[in-house]
C-alpha angles and dihedrals in degrees: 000000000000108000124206107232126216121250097256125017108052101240153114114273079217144065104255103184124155112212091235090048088045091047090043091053088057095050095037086050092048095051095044087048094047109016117094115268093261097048091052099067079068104063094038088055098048096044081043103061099020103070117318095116113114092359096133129164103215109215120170098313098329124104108212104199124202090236090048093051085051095047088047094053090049085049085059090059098039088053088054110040117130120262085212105051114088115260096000097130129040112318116241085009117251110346135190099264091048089055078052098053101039091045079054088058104042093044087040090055091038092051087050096049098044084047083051095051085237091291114169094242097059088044094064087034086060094033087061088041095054088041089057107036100033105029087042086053096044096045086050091045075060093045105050122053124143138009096284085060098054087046096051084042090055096045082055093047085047086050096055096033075061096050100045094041087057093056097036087058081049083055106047087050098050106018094239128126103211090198081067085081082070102069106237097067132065117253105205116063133256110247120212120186086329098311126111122239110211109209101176108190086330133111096237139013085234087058088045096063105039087044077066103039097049089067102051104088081053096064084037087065092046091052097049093041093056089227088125115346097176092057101044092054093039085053095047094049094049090046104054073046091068093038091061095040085062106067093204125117100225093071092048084051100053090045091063094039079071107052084054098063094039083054087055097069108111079046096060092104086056114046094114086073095045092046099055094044086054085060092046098054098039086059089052091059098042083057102042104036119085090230136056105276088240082073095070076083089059085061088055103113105163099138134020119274085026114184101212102123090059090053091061101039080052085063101037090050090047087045087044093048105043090125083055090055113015103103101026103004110235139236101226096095093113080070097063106067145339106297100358086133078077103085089188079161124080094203093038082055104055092039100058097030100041109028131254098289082050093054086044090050091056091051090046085056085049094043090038095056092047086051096056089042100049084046098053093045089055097053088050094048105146105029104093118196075050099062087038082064098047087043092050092049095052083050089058095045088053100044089058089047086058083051097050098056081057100041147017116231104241107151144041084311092085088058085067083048091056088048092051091056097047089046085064098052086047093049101038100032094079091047103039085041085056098061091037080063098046089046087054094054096040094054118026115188118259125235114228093249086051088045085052099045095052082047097054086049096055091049088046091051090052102041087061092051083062108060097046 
């Protein structure tokens, strides 16, 4: 049934809970309440992707969320972990990538109250925003840990991507979404020049394949690594399957973005220069085309009833109306264009909605991450199954950023971004906290009469010089 939603706030204005959703939130909360640290991560995830999306209990004004109960009740463990116990709290403490992210929060939530006005409505609109993007990054920064966690979060991941490529294929041949049974997704199929869009539990069918892709050099690694070769091939497969289920050409993008990185690997001594050729060119074309360089997405025409065009009107109306957005963001996009209220760009989509510091917080979290993670494949140079994980990991992190300039995460699938984020602290924090320590060893700091001594010794040396 069609629900009538609120001004401000996005959601239902009632509760819209299935009974197996309902059931499946007791038992989830009860295992993450009583099961050991490793063993939660797998009944979050699975609540999480299989049908939490839309399941909502409506209480005077406040939308309870089945992702937000569970998040809560991993908060709750992570408030009470023991100091004491190895790897109970976030591993590595509070890292650079984590300031970033939690500064992306606290400036995305200010931008939306100032822009508010501080209306009650927009308050309980942000409380629940900073409950599901920071409390769900912090409780998966607990999570996950080392690399045996990676490795139990991926074959969960591998679990779900099998399940829901398994219904989506159901879908594309019927035309039947199956979750629709559930109450918060359509059940019939959107349609799209005669070709069916799978969408799974997903929003979109857009979110549903790169939810999907942006996994996949991750069961690449576990395949290489021999860490589980059946999974990781089990979870690609069902990946590119729901890739393919999908019908939308961000997905497909962001495939063969990363095939791309995975094809860079004997360059990976030499990206700077890449790097830097790629800007330049990008600026040539940017001087030399008629068009705002942006506009070279409008030409991708990889399926049909491609959207490229709106992609990179998206970009020219956020680069035209900086002085709209710049300080607070706005929320008069929809003025600017046909169709500009659809933010299919995650930097589009800070930018306009958070402000310009906003827009700049959610790249430091991105450079950040590519810092930890070339750092950390420099130190391990010559190991090679080593370098293969950072790599793989680089490969993930550029594959999201080609989904992002398609699509804006706003469902569970920034809950997999999240997981992403805190699988690079885990990865890079042993080996980055190695050569801390070195450093620490090779180079002790001085005291200041140390400092005056060495510096007596070198006047006296010269004096003496001097004089012959």
């Amino acid at each position: 049934m069609q629900v009538e939603k609120p001004a401000f706030g996005g959601g239902a204005t009632g509760s819209v809970l299935h009974p197996i959703i309902m059931v499946a939130t007791i038992v989830a909360v009860i295992l993450i309440l009583v099961l050991p640290r490793k063993k939660i991560a797998a009944p979050f995830l699975f609540l999480v992707f299989l049908g939490s999306y839309g399941q909502q209990i409506y209480i005077a004004g406040i939308h309870l969320f089945v992702l937000r109960i569970i998040i809560l009740a991993g908060l709750f463990r992570v408030a009470f972990a023991s100091k004491n116990s190895v790897g109970s709290r976030l591993v590595g403490g509070w890292n650079t990538v984590d300031k970033a992210y939690a500064l992306w929060v606290v400036f995305r939530v200010l931008a939306s109250l100032l822009q508010s006005g501080g209306a009650s409505g927009a308050i309980f609109y942000e409380a629940g925003m900073i409950w599901e993007t920071l409390g769900g990054y912090i409780l998966l920064r607990f999570l996950i840990c080392d690399e045996e966690d990676i490795i139990l979060t991926l074959k969960v991941f591998a679990t779900i991507v099998v399940i829901l490529a398994m219904t989506m294929t159901h879908e594309k041949l019927r035309g039947q979404n199956i979750f629709g049974y559930l109450g918060t997704i359509p059940m019939v199929s959107d349609n799209r020049e005669g070709s069916i869009r799978a969408q799974g539990t997903s929003a979109h069918a857009i979110l549903a394949g790169v939810f999907g892709v942006t996994l996949v050099p991750m069961f690449w690694w576990l395949w290489k690594s021999g860490k589980a070769k059946l999974t990781g091939i089990l979870g690609w497969l069902a990946s590119t399957v729901m890739m393919l289920t999908c019908a939308s050409s961000t997905p497909l993008l962001s495939y063969l973005g990363a095939l791309l990185g995975l094809c860079f690997w004997p360059f990976r001594k030499s990206m700077r220069v890449f790097r830097w050729g790629l800007a330049i060119v990008i600026l040539a074309c940017h001087l030399l085309m008629k068009a705002p360089v942006w506009f070279l997405i409008a030409h991708v025409d990889l399926l049909a009833g491609n959207s490229g065009y709106h992609r990179a009107m998206l970009i020219d109306q956020c680069v035209r109306h900086f002085r709209d957005w710049w300080l607070i963001g706005t929320d008069t996009m929809s003025t600017w264009g046909w169709d500009m209220w659809d933010l299919s760009n995650q930097f589009v989509a800070e930018a306009d909605t958070g402000g310009l510091v906003t827009f700049i917080c959610f790249v430091m979290v991105i450079s950040r991450s590519f810092s930890r993670i070339g750092r950390a494949r420099k130190l391990v140079e010559g190991d090679e199954q080593k370098e293969w994980f950072m790599w793989f990991l680089g490969v993930t992190l550029f594959t999201h950023i080609v989904g992002y300039f398609g699509i804006s995460y706003f469902d569970q699938t920034k809950i997999s971004w999240c997981a992403f984020l805190a699988m690079i602290s885990a990865a890079t924090t042993p080996i980055l906290a190695t050569t801390d320590t070195r450093n620490e060893h090779a180079a002790p700091r001085l005291r200041g009469s140390d400092i005056d001594y060495r510096i007596s010794s070198v006047q006296i040396s010269s004096q003496r010089k001097a004089l012959g």
